[in-house]
N, C-alpha and C positions, 0 to 999 in steps of 0.2 A: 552829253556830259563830257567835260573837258577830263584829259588823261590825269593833270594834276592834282582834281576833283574826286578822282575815282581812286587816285592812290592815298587820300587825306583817309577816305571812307575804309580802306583795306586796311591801315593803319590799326583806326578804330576798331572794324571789328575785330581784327587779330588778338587787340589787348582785350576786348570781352570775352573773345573765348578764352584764351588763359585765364582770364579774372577766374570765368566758371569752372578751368578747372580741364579742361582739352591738355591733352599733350602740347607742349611747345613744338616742338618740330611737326604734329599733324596742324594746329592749328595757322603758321607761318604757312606750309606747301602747299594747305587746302587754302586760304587765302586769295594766295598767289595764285595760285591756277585760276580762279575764278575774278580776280581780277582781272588778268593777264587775257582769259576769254574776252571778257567786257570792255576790254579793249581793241585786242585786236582778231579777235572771233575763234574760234572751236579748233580749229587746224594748227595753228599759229601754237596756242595754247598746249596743245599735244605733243607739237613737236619740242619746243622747251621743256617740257617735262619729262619729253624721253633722255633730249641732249646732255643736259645740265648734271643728274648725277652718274651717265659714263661717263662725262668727262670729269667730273668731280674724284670720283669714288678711285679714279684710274692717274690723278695726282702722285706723285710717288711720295711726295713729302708727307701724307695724311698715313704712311705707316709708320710712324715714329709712333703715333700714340698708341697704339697697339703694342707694339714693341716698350713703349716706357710703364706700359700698365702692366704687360706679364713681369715686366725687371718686379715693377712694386706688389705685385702677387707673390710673385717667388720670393721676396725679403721676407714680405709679412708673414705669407703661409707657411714658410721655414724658419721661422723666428729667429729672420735676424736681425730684427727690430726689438727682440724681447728682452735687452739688458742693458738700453738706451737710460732709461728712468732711475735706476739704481745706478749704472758710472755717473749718471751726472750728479746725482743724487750726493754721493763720496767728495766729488768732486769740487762740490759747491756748497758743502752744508754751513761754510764760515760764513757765508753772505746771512747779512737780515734779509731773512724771505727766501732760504737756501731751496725750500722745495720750490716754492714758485719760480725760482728761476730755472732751475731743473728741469722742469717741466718745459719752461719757452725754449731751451738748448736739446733736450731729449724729443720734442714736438716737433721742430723743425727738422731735425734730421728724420723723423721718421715720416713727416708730410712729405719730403722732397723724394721719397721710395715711394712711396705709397701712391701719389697724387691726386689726394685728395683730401681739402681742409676738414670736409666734411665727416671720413672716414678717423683722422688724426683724433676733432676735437671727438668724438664718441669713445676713439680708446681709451684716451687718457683723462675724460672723466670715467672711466673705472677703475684705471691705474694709480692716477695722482690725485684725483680730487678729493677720494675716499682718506688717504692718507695725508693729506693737508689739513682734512676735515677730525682726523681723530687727532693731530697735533695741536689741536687748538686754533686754527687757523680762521680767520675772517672769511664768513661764507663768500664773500663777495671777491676775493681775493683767490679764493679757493677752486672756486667756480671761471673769474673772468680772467685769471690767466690762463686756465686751459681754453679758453673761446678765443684769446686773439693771439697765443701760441699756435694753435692750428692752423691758421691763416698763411702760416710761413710760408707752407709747399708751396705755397703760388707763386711766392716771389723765386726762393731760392731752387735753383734749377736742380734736374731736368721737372721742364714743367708743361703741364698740357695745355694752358693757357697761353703760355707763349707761342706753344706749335700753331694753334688756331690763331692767335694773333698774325702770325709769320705769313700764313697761307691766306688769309682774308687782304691784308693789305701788301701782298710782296717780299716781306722784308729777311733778311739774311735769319734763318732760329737759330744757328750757329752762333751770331753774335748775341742776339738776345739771351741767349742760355748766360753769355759771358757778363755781357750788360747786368743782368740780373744778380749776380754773386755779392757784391758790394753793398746794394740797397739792403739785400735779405740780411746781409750782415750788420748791417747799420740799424736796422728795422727789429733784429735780436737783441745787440746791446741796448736799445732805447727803453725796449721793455724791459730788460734786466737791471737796468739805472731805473727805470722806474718803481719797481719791487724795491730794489734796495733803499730808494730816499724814502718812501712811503714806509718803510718798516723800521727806518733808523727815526723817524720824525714821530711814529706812531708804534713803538716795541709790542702794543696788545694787538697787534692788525695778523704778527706772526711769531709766536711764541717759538728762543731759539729750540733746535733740535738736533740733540749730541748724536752722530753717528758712529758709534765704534764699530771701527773693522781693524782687523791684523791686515798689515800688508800683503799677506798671500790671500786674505779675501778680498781688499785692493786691487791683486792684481788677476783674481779670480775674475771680477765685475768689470773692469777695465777688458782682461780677454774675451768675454760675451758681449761686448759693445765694439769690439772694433771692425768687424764684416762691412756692417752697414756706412761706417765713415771712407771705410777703403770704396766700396763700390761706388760709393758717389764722386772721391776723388779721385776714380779711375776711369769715369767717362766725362767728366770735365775736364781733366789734364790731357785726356784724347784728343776733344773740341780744342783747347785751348792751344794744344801743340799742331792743331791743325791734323793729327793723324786719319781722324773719323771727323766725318760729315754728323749735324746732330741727325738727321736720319739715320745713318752708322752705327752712332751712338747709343741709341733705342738697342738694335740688334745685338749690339756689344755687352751692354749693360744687361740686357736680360742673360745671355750667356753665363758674363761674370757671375751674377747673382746666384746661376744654375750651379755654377763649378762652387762659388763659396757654402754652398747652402750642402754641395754632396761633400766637399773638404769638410765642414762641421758635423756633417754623419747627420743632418737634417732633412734631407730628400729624402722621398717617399713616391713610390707610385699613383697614394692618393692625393698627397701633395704637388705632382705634376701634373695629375688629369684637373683637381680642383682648380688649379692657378689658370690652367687653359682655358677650363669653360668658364670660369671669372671673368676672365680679357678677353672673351670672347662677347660675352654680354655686356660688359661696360664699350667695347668698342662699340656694339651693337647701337646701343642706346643714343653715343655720341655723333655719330655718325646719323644716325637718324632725326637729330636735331639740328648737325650741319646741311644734310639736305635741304631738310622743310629751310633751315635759312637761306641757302644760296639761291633756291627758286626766290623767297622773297624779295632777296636784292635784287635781283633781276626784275623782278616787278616792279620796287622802288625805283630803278635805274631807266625801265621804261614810261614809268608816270612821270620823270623830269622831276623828283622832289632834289635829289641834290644840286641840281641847277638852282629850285629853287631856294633853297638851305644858302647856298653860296652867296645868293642876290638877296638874301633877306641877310647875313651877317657882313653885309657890303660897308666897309667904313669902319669896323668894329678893329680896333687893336688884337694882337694876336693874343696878349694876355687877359681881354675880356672873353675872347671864342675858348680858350682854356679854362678859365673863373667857373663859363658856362656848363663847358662839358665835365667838369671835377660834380660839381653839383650833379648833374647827371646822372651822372654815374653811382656817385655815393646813395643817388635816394631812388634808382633802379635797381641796387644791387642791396637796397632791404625788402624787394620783393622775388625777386627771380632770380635763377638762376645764372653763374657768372658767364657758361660759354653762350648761353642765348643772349646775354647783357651785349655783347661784344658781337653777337652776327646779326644783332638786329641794329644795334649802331654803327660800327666800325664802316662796312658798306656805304653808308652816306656820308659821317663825318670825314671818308679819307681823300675826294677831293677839296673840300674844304681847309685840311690840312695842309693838301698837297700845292694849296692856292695860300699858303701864307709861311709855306718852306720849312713847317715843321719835322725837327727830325725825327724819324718812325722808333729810331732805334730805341730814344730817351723817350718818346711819349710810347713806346709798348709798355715800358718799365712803368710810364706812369699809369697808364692804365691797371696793370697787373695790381697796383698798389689801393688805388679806388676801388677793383673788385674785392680786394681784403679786407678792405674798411665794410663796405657792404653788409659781410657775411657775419658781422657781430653790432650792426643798426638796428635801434629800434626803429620800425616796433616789430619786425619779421628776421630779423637777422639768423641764420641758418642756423651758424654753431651754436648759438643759445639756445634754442629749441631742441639741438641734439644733445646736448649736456641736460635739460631740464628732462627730458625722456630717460637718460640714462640714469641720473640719480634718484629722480622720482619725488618723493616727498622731503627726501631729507633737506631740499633747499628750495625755494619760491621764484619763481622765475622772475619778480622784479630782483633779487638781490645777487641773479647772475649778471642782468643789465646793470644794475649799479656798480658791478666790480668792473664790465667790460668797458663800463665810458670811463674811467681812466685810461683807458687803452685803446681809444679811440681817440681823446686826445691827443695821447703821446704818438697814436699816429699820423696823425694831419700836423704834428710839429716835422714829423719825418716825413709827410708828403710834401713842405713847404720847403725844407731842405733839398728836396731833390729836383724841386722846381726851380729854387732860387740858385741852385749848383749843379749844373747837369754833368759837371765832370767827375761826379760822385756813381754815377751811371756810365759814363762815355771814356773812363779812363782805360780801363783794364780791355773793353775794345778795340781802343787804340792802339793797345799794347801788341792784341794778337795783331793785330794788321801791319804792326812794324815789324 
């Protein structure tokens, strides 16, 4: 059997055992190894699997995510993410749809600590969906702003999906972190222009909602929200000034987070040990799923499939092998998860990439952007399943998908924007590099 033949087959079985339900990173490693025998026999196969995660696991760059998970441990487990939703709340209650958009401004900053969509859209349908929903608010609205609010963290840096991005194909995370600040901001207003014309066109979608406060509870709510703004613009003004490497950054930012969280009389000794064995098990996890992938590429890279990949998009414009891979990704990323979306592809589409000069920086961001679309797709879409688990009965889970395709929309208007203007991406990299 031809190696090409054998890598088509490992392919296949990989995706039935995840269909059934295998861990992604056992079912890629277990795979791999066993293709990688069947190829090149029992020795061969062993010794790859000894090499690949010391040398993986001994990457220096792969401790930023550890490092950016305890910074997002320590914000949350010290709540300093807990007065996000009411400043914004104050802050925005003129707009039609004041809490929905609240929610998209309070959701991103608290994804971008946290890092994870998945974890964000679950708070805050407890936090805001509840209270959208007793304002009278459109379940569907109520619902699919917290599902494509949560989505932020991804974009807007420090983000673990860029680290993996950086590390699978090369590329600087330093600038990605930078690269990524514009879109995630672009990608917040859209949705907040969206809330707003939807609720000025349709006034019964969000009944408005008076918020009285006295200024000193203004600036009461205003002072419990601003921890978490400073720490973020304390390790991106690092990055940006060039002071901290984003590996740096990681260690930096957990620090910060440590001194702000004891400055606010929030730290705890259970609060420090909880936050550790947290980021210990999410690193755990992650990293066991980078494994099982990087045996796979390895596997892929020895059955010749991106050779073949390359020779079958032979002729193709560079904007139909982009057309292709957006789809991809968009209807991979309504079934699995985003870091395995990215080490099961990234691996073979990056000489293909690399054979039509695209640039990593601008297609990281683009990627990052198609795994957010993903995570609120039917018919599997993540964050809709974790909002339909958290509120339970009180809303049907087609009327959370009904709220979130507007917002999937208004995303792919801002994936097209970023496609058809890469300087919307590539600016502010520029910047640091002058």
């Amino acid at each position: 059997m031809e190696r090409i033949e054998i890598g088509f087959i490992g392919i296949a079985v990989m995706l039935g055992l995840i269909g059934i339900r295998v861990p992604i990173g056992a079912a890629m490693g277990g795979t791999a190894f066993v293709g990688i025998w069947a190829m090149m026999g029992w020795n061969p196969a062993v010794g790859i699997a000894r090499a690949i995660p010391f040398n993986l696991i001994g990457d220096w760059n792969l401790s930023a995510i550890p490092m950016f998970l305890l910074m997002g441990f320590f914000a949350v487990e010290a709540g300093l993410t807990k007065g996000l939703f009411g400043a914004a709340r104050v802050l925005l209650t003129w707009l039609p749809g004041g809490l929905a958009s609240s929610t998209v401004v309070a959701s991103g900053l608290f994804a971008s600590a946290s890092g994870s969509s998945v974890a964000t859209a679950a708070a805050f349908a407890r936090i805001a969906s509840p209270e959208m929903l007793r304002a009278g608010y459109d379940k569907g609205l109520a619902t699919g702003s917290v599902a494509a609010a949560g989505t932020l963290g991804a974009l807007i840096p420090p983000s673990v999906l860029m680290i993996v991005f950086g590390i699978i194909l090369n590329t600087p995370i330093n600038t990605l972190f930078i690269a990524g600040i514009l879109p995630g901001i672009l990608t917040a207003v859209m949705f907040i222009g969206l809330i707003t014309v939807r609720c000025m066109l349709n006034p019964g979608l969000a009944p408005r909602v008076k918020v009285e406060v006295t200024p000193e509870e203004k600036r009461a709510l205003i002072a419990d929200a601003w921890p978490l703004p400073v720490l973020i613009a304390g390790v991106m003004g690092g990055i940006f000034a060039g002071v901290v490497t984003a590996t740096e950054a990681g260690a930096a930012g957990a620090f910060l987070a440590l001194c702000l969280a004891l400055l606010r009389g929030r730290m705890s000794f259970a609060i420090f040990r909880n936050s550790l064995f947290a980021t210990a098990a999410a690193t755990a996890e992650i990293f066991v799923v980078i494994l099982g992938a990087a045996l796979f590429s390895r596997f892929v890279g020895l059955a010749t499939i991106p050779t073949w990949i390359i020779g079958a998009f032979d002729g193709f414009e560079t904007w139909q092998i982009l057309l292709f891979i957006c789809i991809l990704f968009i209807v991979m990323g309504a079934f699995l998860e985003s870091i395995s979306i990215m080490l099961l592809t990234l691996p073979v589409l990056g000489p293909l990439l690399a054979a039509h000069d695209v640039n990593l920086i601008w297609f990281g961001i683009i990627v990052v952007k198609l795994l957010e679309i993903g995570l609120v797709t039917p018919p599997m879409g993540m964050n809709v399943f974790v909002i339909k688990s958290a509120l339970g009965s009180r809303v049907r889970l087609g009327e959370i998908f009904r709220g979130a395709t507007w917002f999937i929309v208004i995303d792919l208007v801002t994936l097209a924007l970023l496609l058809f203007f890469p300087i919307i991406t590539l600016w502010l990299p520029g910047l640091m590099q002058n």
